[in-house]
Each structure stands twice: as structure tokens, then as C-alpha cells.
N, C-alpha and C positions, 0 to 999 in steps of 0.2 A: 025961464032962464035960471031963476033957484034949483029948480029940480035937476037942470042937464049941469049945472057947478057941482052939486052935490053927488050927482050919477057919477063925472068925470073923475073928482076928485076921490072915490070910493074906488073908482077901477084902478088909478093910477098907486091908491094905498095897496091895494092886492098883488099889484105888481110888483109893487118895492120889497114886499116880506122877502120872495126865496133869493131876491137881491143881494139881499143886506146877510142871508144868514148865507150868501157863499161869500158874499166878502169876508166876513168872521173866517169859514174856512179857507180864503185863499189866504188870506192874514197868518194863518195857522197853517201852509205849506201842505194843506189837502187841494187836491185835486176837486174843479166846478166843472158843472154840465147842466146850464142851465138852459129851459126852452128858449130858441129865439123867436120869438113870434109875442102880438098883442103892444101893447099898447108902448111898452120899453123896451121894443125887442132890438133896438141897436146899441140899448149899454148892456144889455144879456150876450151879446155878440161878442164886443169890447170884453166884457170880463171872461168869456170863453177863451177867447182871444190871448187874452196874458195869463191865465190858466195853464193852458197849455205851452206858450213860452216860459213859463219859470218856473213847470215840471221837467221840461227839457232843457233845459237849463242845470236846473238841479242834476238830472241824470247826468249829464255830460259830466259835470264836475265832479260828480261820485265815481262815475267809469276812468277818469282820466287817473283821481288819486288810485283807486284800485289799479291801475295799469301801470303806473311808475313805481307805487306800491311792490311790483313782483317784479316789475324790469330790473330795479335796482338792487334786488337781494341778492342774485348772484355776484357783480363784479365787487358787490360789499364784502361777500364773504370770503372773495378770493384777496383782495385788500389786505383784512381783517388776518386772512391764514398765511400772506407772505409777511404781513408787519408783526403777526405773532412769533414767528419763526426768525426772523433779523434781531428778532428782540432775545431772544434765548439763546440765540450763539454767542459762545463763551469769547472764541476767537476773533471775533471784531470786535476794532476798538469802539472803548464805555461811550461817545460823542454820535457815533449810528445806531448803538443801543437806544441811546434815550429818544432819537428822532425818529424810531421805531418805536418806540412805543410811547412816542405821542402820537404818529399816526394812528395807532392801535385804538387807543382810549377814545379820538374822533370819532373815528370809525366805529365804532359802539356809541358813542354820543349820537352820529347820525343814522345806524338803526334803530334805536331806540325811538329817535324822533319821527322815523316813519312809518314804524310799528304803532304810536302813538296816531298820526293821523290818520294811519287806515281805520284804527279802533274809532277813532270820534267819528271819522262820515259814518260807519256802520250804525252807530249809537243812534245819529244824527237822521240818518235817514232809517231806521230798523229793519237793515238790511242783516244782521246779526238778533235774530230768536232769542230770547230771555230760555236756559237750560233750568228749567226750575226742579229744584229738589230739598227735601230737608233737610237743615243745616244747623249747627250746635253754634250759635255766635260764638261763644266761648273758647272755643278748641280751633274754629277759623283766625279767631285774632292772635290765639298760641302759634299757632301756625304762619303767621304773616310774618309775627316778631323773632321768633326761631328762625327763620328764612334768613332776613336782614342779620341775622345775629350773626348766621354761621358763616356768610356771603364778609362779614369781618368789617368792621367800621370801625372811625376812628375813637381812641380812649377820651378825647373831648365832648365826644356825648354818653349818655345815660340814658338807658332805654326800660321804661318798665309798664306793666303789663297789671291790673286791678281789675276786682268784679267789683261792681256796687250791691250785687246782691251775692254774695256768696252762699252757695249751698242751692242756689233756686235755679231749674231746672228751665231753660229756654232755648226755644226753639223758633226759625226763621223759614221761611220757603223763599228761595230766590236763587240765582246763577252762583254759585260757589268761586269759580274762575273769575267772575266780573267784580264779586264784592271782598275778594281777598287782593283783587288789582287797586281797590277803592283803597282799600287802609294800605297797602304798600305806598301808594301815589301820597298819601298824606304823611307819612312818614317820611319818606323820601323826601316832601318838600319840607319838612322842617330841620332836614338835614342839609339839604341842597342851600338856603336861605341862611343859614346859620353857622356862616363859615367859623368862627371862634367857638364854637361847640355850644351846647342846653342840653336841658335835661329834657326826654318828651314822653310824656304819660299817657299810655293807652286804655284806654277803660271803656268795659261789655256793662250794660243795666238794662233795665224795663221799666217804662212809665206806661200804664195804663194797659193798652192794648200795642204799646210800640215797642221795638226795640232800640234801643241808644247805643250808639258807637259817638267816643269823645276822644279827639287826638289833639294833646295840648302840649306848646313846649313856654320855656319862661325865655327865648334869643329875641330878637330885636322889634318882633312883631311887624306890623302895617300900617300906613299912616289911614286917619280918621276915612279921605274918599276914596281909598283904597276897599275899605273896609265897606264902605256903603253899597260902591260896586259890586259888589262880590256877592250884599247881601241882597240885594235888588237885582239880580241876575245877569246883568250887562256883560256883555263881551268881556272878555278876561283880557285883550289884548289892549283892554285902556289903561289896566294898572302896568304902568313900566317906569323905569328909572328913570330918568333925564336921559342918560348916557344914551336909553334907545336899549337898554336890557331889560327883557322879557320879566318883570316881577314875578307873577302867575301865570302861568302856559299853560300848554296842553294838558298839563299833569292835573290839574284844577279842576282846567273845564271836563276831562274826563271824568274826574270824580261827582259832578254833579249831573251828568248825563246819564251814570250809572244808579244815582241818587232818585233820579226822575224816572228812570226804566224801571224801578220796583218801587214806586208811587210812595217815597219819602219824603222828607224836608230835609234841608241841609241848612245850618247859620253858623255864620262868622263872628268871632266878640274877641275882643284884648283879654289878654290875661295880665291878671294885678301879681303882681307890678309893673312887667311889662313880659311881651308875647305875644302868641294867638292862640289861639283857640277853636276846635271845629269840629259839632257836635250834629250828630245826623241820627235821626229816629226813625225808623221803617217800619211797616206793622209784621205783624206776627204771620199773617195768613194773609197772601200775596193772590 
């Protein structure tokens, strides 16, 4: 009876390993295919089973944003081109002007918003290819801040731009397009957040073997489990107002999706005296 407890109990150990390490991956949104047969073969079924319902699942959900995604760019830009044009006739009265272009400004508020969530399923599921190439950090984040410069913001902010190593030559392998969207999105939010203006400080360095991108401004910052969130990677949709306004959105979780695509870290900290601060290190050779 010892002997067949110990046989039993040794086959059913064999059996729980490739168990447990598909559960790790369904946990982790990879696809299982596990043998059904032997000794467990109805909870190997079972995890087949939802395997393949919550890849199918997932696809649906990625096909449907991709497919509203492109449905809606057209009647947006024809929106977008009659409210651009209501808004620049001299000859209609100033009262359809402006309700022309506030339809206008929407209308850009909501392609922006769904240019944003095609990018995150993409991210999400890596259905968009990392375009790897060598990259001068330095002349990327000239380039981000130049961008926003010339695009005209308001004289309530102060935008500038530091090496911590000046004169040292560095060099990044990664998406050019993805990580010049990363520091626009961080900038953007400290402008977005900060309606009474800051000051926000961009800064390129090296630690070790990484590179450091640092975007800090001194406006109102985030409260303590805001903060925690953010650094503990939870859904970005838990930090919001009271009101039911978005604190951190998509613009966030993008940036950290992008942060994970080229195997970095990203942390969140106050700035003294008060602010935020948000400092991401990638390594050099991707």
C-alpha cells in the first residue's frame, strides 16, 4: 500500500509540472496546448479549454478596436475639414466661429484618442514589430522638444532640455517613432495636468550600461496611491479624480508599454517641493 501511495502520488507530481508552467503562461496571455490524456487529463482539457477562449477573446477585441479604428477616420476627417473651414470664414458671425472650432479641437481630441488606442492593442498584443535602429538619445529628445516648441504652447510653461553627460557620446538601438512618442506623451502630460503652467525639465544621461530619459516638471504632482499605482504597474484607469476624470490615460499607459517593448524600467517619484517626476533607463544594446 506504501509503495502504490508513493507510485501514485509521484505520477500525479509529473503530471502537475507542464500544468502549472501553462498556467504561468496562460496567466501571462500566451497560448497552452497541453496533452489531454493520463492521469490529469480533464484539468489539461479545462485549461485547453480557456486557453483558447481568452485567445479568442483577445483577438476579437483587438479586430473590433482595429476595425472602428479605420471605420471612424474617415467621417472624422470630413468633421474635422467642414469644422476647420466654418471656423475660418471671415463672413459668419464670431458665435458659429467659435462653435466651429470647438467642434474642431474635439474632433482632434477624439482622433487623437483613438490613434492612441489602436497604438496600446498593438503594443498590447505585438501586433506592431519593434523597427530597430541606432539612435543618438540626445538629438531624439532635441527633436521631441523642437516638435512641441514649434507646434506653439502656452508662455505659462518653460520647457528645457539638459545632458547629464555632456560631450559623452551615446548611443540606443530601439523604434525611433515609438520612443520619440514616449517622451512627447510625457511631456504632454505634464502639460495637460498643469493647467496654471511649470516648468518641465527634460534630461538624456547613462548609468552603467543604460540609458536615462528624466521628464520632471515642479505643477501639482500626484497624490501618495496614485503614485504607488503607477509604480506597481496597475491599470492606469484606477488613478482618476473623484469627478470620474481620467488622472493618467492612455497617454501613460502608452509610455510604459513602450518602456516594456525595449526591455527598460520606468519609476514614478515627487518632486521636492512638489511635482512629478519620471525617469526611464533602457539599455544601450536592445
Amino acid at each position: 500500500m506504501l509503495y502504490l501511495f508513493i507510485r501514485n502520488a509521484h505520477r500525479v507530481e509529473k503530471a502537475m509540472v507542464p500544468i502549472l508552467n501553462d498556467i504561468r503562461h496562460l496567466s501571462a496571455g500566451n497560448p497552452v496546448c497541453l496533452e489531454e490524456s493520463g492521469e490529469l487529463a480533464e484539468i489539461s482539457a479545462s485549461l485547453n479549454k480557456a486557453g483558447d477562449y481568452l485567445l479568442k477573446k483577445d483577438n476579437t477585441r483587438a479586430e473590433w478596436i482595429r476595425g472602428i479604428s479605420h471605420d471612424i477616420r474617415t467621417p472624422l476627417s470630413i468633421v474635422l475639414g467642414y469644422a476647420s473651414e466654418i471656423e475660418d470664414t471671415v463672413s459668419l458671425p464670431e458665435a458659429t466661429r467659435k462653435q466651429a472650432g470647438i467642434i474642431r479641437r474635439y474632433s482632434e481630441k477624439l482622433k487623437n484618442l483613438v490613434a492612441d488606442l489602436n497604438l496600446t492593442t498593438k503594443l498590447e498584443y505585438s501586433i506592431q514589430p519593434l523597427q530597430k535602429q541606432k539612435i543618438d538619445p540626445v538629438e531624439l529628445a532635441r527633436q521631441v522638444v523642437s516638435e512641441i516648441l514649434n507646434d506653439g504652447i502656452s508662455e505659462l510653461y518653460e520647457l528645457e532640455l539638459s545632458e547629464d553627460n555632456p560631450g559623452k557620446n551615446l548611443s540606443i538601438v530601439g523604434d525611433q517613432a515609438l520612443l520619440s512618442r514616449m517622451l512627447n506623451n510625457l511631456i504632454r502630460n505634464c502639460i495637460v495636468h498643469n493647467p496654471d503652467g511649470c516648468t518641465i525639465q527634460v534630461s538624456v544621461g547613462s548609468c552603467d550600461a543604460m540609458c536615462t530619459f528624466s521628464v520632471a516638471d515642479n505643477g501639482y504632482g500626484i497624490s501618495e496611491p496614485q503614485l504607488n499605482a503607477l509604480n506597481s504597474g496597475k491599470d492606469i484607469s484606477s488613478t482618476q479624480k473623484q469627478t470620474g476624470e481620467t488622472e493618467h490615460g492612455l497617454g501613460l499607459k502608452i509610455v510604459m508599454q513602450i518602456v516594456k517593448a525595449h526591455q527598460g524600467i520606468i519609476q514614478f517619484a515627487d518632486t521636492i517641493p512638489h511635482g512629478l517626476s519620471i525617469h526611464i533607463s533602457l539599455p544601450m544594446k536592445l
